[in-house]
N, CA and C atoms as a LAMMPS dump frame, in Angstrom:
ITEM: TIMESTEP
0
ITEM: NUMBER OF ATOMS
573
ITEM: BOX BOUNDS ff ff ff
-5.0000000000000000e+02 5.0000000000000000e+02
-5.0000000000000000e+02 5.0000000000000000e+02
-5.0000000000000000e+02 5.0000000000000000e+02
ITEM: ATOMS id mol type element x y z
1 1 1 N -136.484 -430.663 4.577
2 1 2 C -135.024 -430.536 4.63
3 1 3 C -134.582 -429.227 3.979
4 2 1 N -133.246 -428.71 4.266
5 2 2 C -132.194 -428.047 3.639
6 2 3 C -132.086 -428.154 2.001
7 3 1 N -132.587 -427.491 1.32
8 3 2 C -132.425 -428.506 -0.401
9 3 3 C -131.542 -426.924 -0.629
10 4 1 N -129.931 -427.179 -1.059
11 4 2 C -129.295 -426.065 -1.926
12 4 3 C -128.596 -426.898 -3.205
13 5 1 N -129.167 -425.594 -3.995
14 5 2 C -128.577 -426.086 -5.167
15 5 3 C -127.686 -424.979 -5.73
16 6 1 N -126.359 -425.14 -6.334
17 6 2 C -125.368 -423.785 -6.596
18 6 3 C -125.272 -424.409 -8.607
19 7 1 N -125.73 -423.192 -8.968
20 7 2 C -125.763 -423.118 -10.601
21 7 3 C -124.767 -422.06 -10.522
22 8 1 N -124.196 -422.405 -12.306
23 8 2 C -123.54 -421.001 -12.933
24 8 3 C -124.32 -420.194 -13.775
25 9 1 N -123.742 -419.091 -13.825
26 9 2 C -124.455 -417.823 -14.491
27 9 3 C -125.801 -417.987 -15.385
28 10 1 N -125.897 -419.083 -15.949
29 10 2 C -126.637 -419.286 -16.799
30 10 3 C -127.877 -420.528 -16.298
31 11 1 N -127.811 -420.415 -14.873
32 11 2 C -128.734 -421.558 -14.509
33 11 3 C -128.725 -423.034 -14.217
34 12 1 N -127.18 -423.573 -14.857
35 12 2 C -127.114 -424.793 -15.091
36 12 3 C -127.018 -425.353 -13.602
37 13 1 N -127.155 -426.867 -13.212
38 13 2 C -126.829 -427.401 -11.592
39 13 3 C -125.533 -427.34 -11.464
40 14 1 N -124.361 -426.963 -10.501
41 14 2 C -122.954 -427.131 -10.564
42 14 3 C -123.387 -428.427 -9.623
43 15 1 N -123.659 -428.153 -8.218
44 15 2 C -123.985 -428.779 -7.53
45 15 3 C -124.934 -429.219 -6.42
46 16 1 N -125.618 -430.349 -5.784
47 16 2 C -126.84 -429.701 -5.156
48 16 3 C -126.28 -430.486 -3.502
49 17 1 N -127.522 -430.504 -2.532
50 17 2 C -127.435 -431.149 -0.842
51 17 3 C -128.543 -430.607 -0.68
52 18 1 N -128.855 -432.25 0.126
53 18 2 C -129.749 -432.072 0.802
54 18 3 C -129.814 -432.744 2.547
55 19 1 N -129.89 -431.205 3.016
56 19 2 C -129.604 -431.586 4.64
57 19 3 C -130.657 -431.73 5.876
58 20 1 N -130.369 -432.592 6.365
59 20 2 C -131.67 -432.632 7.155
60 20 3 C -131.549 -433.663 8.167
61 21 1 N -133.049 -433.943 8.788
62 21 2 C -133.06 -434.551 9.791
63 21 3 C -134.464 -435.528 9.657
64 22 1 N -135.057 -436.033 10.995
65 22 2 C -136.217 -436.863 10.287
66 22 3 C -137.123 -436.1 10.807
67 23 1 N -137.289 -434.732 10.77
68 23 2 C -138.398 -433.878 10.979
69 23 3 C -138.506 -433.142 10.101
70 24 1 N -138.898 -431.494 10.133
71 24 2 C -139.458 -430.566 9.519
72 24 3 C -137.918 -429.807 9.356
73 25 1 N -136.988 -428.868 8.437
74 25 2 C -136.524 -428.304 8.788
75 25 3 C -137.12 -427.329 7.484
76 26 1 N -136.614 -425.988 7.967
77 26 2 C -137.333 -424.869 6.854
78 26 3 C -135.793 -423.832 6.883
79 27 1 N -135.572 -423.691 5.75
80 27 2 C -134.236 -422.856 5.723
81 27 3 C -134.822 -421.678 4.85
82 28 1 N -134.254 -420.61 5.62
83 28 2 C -134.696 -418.951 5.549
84 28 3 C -133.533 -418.171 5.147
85 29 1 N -132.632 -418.27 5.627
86 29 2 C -131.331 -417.59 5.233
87 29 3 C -130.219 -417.988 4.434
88 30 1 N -129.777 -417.491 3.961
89 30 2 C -128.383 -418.518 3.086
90 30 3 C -127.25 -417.441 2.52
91 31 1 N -126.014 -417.127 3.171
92 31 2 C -124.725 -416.363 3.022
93 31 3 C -123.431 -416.929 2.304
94 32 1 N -122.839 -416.653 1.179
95 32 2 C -121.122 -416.848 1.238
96 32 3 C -120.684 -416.535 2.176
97 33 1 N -119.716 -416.865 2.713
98 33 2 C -119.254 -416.678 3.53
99 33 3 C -117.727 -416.259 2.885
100 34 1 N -116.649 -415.865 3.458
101 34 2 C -115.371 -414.921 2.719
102 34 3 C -114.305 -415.858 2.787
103 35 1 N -114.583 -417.549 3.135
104 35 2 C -113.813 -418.44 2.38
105 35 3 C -114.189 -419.501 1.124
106 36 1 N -115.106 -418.476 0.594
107 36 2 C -115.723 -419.432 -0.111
108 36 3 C -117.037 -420.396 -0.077
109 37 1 N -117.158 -420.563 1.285
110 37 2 C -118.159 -421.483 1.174
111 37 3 C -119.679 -420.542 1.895
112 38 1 N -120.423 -421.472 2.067
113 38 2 C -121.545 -420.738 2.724
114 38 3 C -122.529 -420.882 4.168
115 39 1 N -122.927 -420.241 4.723
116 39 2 C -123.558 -420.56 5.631
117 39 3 C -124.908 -420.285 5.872
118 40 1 N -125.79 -421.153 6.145
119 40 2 C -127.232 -421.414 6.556
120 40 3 C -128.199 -421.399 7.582
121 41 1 N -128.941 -420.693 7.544
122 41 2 C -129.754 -421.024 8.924
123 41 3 C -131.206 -421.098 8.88
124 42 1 N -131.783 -421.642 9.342
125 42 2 C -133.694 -422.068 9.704
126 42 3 C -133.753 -422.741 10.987
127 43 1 N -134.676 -423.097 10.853
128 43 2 C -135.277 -423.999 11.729
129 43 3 C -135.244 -425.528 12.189
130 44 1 N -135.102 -426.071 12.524
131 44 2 C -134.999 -427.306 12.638
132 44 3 C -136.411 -427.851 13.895
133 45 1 N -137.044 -429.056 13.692
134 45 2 C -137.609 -429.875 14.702
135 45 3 C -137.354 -430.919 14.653
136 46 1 N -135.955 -431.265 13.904
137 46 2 C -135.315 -433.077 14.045
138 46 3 C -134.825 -433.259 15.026
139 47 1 N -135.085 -434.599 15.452
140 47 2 C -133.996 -434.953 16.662
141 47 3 C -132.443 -435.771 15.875
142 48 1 N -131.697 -436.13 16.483
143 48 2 C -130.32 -436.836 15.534
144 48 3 C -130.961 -437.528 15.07
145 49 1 N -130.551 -437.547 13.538
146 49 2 C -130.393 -438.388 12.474
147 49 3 C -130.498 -437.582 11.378
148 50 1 N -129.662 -438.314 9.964
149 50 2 C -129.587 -437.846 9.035
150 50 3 C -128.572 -437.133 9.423
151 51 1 N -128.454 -435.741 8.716
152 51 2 C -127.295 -434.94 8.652
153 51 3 C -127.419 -434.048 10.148
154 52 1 N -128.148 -434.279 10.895
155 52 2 C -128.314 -433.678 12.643
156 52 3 C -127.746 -434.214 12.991
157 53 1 N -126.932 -433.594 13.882
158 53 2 C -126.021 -434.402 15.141
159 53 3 C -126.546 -434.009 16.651
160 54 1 N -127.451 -433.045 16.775
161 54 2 C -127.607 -432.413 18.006
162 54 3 C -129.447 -432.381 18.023
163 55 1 N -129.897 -432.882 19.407
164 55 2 C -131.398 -433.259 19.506
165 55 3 C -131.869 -431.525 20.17
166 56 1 N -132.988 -431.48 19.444
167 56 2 C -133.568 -430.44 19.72
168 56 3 C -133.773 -429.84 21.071
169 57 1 N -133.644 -428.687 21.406
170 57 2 C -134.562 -428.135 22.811
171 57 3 C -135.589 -428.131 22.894
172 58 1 N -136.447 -427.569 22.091
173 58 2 C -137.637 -427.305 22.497
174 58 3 C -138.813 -428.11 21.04
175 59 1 N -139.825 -427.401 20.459
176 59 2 C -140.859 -427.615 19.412
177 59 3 C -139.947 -427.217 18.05
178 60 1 N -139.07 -425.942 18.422
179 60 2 C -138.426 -425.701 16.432
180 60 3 C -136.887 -424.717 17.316
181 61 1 N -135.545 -425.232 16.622
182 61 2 C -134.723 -424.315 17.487
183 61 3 C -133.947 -424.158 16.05
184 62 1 N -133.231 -422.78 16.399
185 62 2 C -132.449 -422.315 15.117
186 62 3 C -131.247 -423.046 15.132
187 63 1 N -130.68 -423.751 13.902
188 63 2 C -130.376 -424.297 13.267
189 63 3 C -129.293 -423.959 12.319
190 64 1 N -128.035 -423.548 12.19
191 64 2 C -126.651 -423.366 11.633
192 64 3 C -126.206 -424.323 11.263
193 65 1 N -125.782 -424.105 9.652
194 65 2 C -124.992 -425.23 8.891
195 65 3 C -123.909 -423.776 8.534
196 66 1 N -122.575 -424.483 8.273
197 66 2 C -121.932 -424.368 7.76
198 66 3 C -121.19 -425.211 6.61
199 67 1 N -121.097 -424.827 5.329
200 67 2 C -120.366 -425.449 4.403
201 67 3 C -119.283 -425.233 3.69
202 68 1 N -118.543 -426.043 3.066
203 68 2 C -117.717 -425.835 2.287
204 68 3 C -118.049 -424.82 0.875
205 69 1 N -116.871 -424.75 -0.314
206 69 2 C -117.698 -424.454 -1.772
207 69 3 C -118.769 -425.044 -2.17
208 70 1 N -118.444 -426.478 -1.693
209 70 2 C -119.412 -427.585 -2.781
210 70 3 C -120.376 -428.156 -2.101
211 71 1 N -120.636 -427.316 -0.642
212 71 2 C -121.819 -427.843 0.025
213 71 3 C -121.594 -429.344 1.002
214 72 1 N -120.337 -429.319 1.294
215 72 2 C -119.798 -430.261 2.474
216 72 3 C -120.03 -429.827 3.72
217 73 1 N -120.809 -430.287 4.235
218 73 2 C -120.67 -430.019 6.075
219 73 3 C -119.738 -429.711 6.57
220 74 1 N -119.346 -428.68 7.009
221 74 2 C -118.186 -428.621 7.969
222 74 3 C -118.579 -428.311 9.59
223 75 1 N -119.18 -427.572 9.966
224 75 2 C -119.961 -428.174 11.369
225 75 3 C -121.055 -427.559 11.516
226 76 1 N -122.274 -427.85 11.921
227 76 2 C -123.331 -427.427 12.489
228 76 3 C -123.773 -426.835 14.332
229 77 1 N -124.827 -426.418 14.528
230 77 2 C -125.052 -425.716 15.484
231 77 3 C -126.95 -425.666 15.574
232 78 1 N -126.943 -426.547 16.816
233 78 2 C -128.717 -426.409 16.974
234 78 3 C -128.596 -425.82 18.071
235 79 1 N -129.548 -424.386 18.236
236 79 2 C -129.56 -423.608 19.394
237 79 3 C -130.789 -423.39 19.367
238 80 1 N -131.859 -423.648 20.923
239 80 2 C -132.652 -423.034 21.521
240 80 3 C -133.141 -423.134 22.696
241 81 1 N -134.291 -423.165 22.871
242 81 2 C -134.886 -423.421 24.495
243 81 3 C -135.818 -423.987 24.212
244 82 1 N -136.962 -424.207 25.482
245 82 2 C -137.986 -425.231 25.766
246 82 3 C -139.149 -425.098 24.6
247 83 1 N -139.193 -423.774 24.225
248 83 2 C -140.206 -424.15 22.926
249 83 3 C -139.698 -423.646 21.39
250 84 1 N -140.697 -422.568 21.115
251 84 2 C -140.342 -422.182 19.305
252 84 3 C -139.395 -421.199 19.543
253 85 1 N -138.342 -421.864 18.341
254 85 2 C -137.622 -420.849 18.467
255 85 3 C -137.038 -420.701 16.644
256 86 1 N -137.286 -419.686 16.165
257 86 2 C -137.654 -419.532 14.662
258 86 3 C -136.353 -419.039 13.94
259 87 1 N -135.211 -419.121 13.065
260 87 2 C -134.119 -417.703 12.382
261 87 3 C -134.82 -417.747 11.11
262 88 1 N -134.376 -416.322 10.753
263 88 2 C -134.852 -415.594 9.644
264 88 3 C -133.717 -414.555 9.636
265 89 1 N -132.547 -414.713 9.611
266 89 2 C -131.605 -413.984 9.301
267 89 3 C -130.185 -414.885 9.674
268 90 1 N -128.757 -414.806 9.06
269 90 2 C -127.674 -415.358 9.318
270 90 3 C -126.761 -414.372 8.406
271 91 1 N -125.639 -413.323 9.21
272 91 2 C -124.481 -412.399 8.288
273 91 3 C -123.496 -413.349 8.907
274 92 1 N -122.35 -413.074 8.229
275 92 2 C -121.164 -413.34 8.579
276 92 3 C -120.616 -411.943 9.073
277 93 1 N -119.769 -411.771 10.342
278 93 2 C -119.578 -410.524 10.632
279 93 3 C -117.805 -410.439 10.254
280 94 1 N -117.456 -408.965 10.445
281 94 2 C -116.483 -408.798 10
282 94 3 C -114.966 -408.9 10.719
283 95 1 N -115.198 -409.914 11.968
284 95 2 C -114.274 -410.432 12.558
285 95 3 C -114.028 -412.063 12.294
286 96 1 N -114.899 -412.806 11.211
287 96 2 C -115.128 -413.608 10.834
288 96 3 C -116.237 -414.861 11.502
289 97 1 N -117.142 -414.356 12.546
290 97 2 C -117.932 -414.855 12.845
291 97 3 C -118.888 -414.453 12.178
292 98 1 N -119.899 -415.276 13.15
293 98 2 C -121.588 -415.082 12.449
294 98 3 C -122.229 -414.428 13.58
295 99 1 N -123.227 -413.38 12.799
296 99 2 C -124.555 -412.851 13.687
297 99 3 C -125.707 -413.128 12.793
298 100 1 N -127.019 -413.936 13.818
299 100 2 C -128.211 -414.03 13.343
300 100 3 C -129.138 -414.385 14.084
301 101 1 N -130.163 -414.044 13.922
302 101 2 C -131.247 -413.557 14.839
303 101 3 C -132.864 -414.024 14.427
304 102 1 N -133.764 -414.527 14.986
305 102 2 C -135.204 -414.563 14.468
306 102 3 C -135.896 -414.352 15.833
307 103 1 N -137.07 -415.105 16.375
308 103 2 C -137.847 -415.052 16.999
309 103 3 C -137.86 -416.162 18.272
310 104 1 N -137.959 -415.903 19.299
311 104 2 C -138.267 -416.872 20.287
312 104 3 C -139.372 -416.507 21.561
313 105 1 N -139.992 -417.844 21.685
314 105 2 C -141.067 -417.92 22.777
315 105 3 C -140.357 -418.779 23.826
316 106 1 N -139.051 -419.058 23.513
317 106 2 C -138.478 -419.99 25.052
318 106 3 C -138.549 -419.294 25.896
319 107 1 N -138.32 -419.625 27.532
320 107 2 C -138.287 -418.939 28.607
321 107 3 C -136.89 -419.408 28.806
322 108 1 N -136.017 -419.111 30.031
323 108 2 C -134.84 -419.424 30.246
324 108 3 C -134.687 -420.973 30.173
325 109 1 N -133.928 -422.044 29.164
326 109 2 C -133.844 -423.259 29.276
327 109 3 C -132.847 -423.255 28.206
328 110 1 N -132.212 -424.247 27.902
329 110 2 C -131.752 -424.914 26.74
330 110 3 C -130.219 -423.92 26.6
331 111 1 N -129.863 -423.294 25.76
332 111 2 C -129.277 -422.402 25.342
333 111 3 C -129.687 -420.87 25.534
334 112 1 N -130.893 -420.905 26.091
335 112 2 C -131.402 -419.35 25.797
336 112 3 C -130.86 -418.957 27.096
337 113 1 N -130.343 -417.96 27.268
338 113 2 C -130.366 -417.354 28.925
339 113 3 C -130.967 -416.13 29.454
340 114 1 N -131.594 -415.699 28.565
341 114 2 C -132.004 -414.223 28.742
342 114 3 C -133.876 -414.614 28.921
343 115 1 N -135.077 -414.148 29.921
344 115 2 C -135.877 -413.818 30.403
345 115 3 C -136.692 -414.09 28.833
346 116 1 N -137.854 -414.265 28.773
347 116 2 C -139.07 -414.449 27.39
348 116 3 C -139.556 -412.929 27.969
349 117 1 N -139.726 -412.431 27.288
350 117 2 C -141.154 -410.537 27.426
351 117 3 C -142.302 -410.709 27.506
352 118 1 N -142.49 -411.873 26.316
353 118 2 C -143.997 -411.573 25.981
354 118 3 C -144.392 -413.019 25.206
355 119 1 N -144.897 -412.946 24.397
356 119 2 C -145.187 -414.661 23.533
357 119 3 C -144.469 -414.544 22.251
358 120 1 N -143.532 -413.72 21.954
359 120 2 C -142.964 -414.321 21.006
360 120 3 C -141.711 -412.532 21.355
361 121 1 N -140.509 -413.147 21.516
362 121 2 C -139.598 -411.575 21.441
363 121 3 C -138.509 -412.138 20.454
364 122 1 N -137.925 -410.753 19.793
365 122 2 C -136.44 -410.71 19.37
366 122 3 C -135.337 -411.902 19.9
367 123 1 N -134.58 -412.612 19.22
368 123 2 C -133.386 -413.447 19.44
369 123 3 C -132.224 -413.435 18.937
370 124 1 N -130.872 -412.195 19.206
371 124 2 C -129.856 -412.269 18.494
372 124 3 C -128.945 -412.609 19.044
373 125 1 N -127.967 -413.61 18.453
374 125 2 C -127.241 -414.971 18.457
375 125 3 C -125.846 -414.475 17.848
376 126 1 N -124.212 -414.087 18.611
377 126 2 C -123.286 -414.101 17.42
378 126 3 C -122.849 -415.113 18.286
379 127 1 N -121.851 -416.022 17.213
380 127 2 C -121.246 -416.893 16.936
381 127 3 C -119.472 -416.369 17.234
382 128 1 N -118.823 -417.408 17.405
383 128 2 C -117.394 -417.36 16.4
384 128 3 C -117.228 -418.195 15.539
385 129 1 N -116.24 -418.112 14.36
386 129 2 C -116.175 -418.257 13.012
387 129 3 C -115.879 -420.235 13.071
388 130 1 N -116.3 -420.544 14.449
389 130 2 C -116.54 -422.379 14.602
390 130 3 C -117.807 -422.747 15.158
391 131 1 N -118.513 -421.757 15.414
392 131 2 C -120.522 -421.495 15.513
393 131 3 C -119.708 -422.061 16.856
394 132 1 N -119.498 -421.705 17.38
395 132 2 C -119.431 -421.239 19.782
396 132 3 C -120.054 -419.818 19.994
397 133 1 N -120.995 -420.543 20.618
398 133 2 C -121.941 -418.753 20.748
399 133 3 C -120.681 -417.855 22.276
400 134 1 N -120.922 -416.556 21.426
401 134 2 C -120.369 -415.733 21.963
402 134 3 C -121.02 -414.728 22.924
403 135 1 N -122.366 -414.193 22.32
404 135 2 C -123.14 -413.833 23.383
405 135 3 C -124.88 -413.895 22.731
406 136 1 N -125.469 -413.526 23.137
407 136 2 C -126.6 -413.758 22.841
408 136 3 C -127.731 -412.602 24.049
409 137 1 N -128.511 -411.457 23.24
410 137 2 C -129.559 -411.129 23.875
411 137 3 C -131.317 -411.292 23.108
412 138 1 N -132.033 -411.12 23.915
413 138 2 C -133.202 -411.295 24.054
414 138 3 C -134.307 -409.857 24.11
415 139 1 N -134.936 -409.434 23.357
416 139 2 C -135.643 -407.981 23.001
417 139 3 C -137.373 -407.985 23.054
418 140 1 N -138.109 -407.997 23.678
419 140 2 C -139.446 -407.533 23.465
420 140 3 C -140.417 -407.132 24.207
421 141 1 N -141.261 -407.231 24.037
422 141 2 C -142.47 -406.351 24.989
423 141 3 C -143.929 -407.824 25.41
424 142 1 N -144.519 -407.119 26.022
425 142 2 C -145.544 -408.299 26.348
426 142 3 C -146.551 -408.955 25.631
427 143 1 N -146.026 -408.085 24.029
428 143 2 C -147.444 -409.035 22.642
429 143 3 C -146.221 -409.838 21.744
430 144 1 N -146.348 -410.179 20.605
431 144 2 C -145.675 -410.836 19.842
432 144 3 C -144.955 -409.378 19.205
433 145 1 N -143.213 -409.839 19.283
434 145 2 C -141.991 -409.531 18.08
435 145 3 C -141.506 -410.218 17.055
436 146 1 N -141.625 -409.981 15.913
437 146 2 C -140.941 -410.718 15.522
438 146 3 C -139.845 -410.24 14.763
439 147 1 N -138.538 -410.806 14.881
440 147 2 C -137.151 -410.471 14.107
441 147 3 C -136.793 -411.203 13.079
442 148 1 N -136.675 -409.801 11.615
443 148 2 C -136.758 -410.586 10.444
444 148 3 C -135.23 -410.051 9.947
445 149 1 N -134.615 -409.127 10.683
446 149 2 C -133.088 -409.192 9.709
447 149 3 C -132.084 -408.515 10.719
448 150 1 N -130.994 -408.44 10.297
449 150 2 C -129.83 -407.935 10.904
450 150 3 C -128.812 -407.482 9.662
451 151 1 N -128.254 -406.796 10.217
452 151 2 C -127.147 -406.249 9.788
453 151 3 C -126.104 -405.927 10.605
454 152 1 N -124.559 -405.805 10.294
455 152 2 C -123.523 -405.243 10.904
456 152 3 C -123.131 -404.079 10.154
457 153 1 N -122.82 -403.109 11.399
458 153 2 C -122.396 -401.64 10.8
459 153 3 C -121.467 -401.241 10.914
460 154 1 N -120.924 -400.554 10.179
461 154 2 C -119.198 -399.847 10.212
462 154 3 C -118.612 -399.914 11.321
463 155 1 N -119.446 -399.453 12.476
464 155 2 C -118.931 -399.519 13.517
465 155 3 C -118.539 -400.68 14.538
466 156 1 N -119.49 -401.923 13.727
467 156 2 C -118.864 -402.822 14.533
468 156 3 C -120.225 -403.478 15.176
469 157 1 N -121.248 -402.668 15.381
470 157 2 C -122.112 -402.394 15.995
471 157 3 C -123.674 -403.652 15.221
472 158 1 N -124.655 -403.551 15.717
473 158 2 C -125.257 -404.373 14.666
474 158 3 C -126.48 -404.051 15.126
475 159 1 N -127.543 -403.519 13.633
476 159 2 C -128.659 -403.05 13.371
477 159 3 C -129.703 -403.967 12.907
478 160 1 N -131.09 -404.428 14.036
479 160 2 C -131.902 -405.453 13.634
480 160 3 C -133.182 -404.718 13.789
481 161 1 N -133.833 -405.216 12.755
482 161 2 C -135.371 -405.129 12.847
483 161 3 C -136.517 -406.193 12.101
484 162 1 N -137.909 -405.807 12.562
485 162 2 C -138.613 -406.62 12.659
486 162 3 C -139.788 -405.741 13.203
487 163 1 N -140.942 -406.807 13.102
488 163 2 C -142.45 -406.049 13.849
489 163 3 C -142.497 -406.303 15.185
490 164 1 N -143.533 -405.607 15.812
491 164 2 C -143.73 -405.51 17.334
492 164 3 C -145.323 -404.911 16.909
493 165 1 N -145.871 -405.886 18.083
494 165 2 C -147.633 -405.504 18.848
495 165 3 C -147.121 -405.278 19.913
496 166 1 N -146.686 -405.26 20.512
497 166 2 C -145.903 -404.089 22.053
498 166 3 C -146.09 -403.37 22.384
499 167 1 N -146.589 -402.775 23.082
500 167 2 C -146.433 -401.195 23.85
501 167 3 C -145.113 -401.178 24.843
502 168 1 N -145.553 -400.164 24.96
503 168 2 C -144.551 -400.18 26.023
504 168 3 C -144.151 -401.158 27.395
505 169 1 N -143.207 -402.018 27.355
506 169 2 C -142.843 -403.435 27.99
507 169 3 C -141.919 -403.835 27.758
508 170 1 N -141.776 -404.679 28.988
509 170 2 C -140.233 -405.368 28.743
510 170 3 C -139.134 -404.363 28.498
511 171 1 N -138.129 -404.743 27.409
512 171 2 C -137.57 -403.812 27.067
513 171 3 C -137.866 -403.149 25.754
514 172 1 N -139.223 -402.738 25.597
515 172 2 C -139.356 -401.96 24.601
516 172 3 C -140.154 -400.313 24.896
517 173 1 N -139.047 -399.408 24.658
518 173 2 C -139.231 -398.449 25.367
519 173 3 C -140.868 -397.36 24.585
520 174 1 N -141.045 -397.705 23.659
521 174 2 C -141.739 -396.906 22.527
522 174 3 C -143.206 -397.438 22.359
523 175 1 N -145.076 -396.715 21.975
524 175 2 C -145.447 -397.459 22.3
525 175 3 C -145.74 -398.28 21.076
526 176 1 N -146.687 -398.822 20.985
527 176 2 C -147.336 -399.724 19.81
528 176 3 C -148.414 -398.436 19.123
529 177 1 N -148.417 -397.93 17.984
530 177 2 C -148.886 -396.814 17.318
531 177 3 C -150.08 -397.63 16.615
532 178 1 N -150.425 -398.342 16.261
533 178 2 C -151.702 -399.041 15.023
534 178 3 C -152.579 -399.991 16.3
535 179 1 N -153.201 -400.352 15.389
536 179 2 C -153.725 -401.996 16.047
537 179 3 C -153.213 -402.899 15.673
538 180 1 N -152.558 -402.927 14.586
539 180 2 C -151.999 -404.164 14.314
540 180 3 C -150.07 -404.104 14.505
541 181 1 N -149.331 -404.725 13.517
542 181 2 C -148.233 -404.296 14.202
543 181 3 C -147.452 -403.101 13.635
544 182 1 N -146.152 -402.602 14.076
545 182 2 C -145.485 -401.765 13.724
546 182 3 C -143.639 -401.991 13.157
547 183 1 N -143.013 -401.548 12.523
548 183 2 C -141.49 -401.59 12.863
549 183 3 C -141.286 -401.441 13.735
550 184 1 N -140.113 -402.187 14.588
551 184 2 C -139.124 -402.108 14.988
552 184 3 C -138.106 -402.238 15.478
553 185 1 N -137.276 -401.254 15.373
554 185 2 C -135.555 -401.407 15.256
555 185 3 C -135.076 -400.993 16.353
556 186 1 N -133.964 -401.994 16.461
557 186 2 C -132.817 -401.271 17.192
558 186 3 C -131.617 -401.561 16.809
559 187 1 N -130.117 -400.526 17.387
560 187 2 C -128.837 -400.491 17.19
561 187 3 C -128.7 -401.082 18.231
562 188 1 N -127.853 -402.21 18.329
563 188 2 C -126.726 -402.842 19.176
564 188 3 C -125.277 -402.318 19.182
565 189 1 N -124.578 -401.856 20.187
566 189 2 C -122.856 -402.11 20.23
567 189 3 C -122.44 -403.212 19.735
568 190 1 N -121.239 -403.463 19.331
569 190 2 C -120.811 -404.891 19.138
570 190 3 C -120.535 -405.842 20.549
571 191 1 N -120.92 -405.298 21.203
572 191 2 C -120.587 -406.935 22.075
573 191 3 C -122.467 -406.65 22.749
């Protein structure tokens, strides 16, 4: 499960939750958000029950909580396709939604709509500020990507990276330099 616990300055428990389902969930990311409360994202492989309301797509699909200050549910969001689908990143962007992004091996099913590259590509996901996906693309080449962060930039625009065994494929224009893997990044426009 989800285990957060919010201390003051000095360590003490203010308050704790624990969210979950009757499977595996693994939480990777964790944001304030600019009303106070915070928002979450990992993995999930629960089907409903417990604090899940929504049955999985595939083997592991990314997984959005949103909370209050004190760690109240205010709504959740299970998004993926027919198989793994991993987050390792969740911002709040500066129109008051969310952008966040990890890894997926789905092919077109579930929520995903964009083409698989390779066995594991890029997955970035924005939201609006009630987790309704807004758009969503799909990034990699024909070996394993994986996407470990994001950012939003002045411009509006949003900067993610992560490794790639890729050469040149799919949509990855650059080749694979080592044997093993390499950075890399790209800039997105905002939409």
């Amino acid at each position: 499960d989800f285990w957060i616990v919010k201390t003051d300055s000095i360590g003490n428990i203010q308050w704790q939750n624990t969210i979950g389902g009757n499977s595996i969930e693994i939480l990777n990311a964790i944001q304030q958000t600019n009303d106070g409360g915070f928002i979450f994202g990992g993995r999930s492989d629960s089907n409903i029950s417990g604090d899940k309301t929504e049955s999985p797509f595939g083997f592991s699909d990314y997984w959005i909580v949103k909370t209050d200050s004190i760690g109240n549910i205010q709504w959740q969001n299970t998004i993926g396709g027919s198989n793994d689908d991993k987050l390792y990143s969740v911002k709040q962007t500066m129109d008051g939604g969310y952008i966040f992004c990890g890894s997926s091996s789905s092919f077109i099913s579930g929520d995903k709509t964009d083409i698989n590259f390779g066995l594991e590509d890029y997955w970035v996901i924005k939201l609006d500020s009630m987790g309704a996906i807004e758009w969503q693309k799909t990034f990699g080449g024909d070996k394993q990507d994986w996407l470990n962060d994001i950012i939003e930039t002045e411009d509006g625009g949003v900067l993610i990276g992560g490794n790639s065994n890729s050469g040149i494929s799919g949509n990855k224009s650059e080749p694979n330099y080592g044997i093993g893997s390499d950075y890399w990044i790209i800039k997105l426009t905002d939409n």
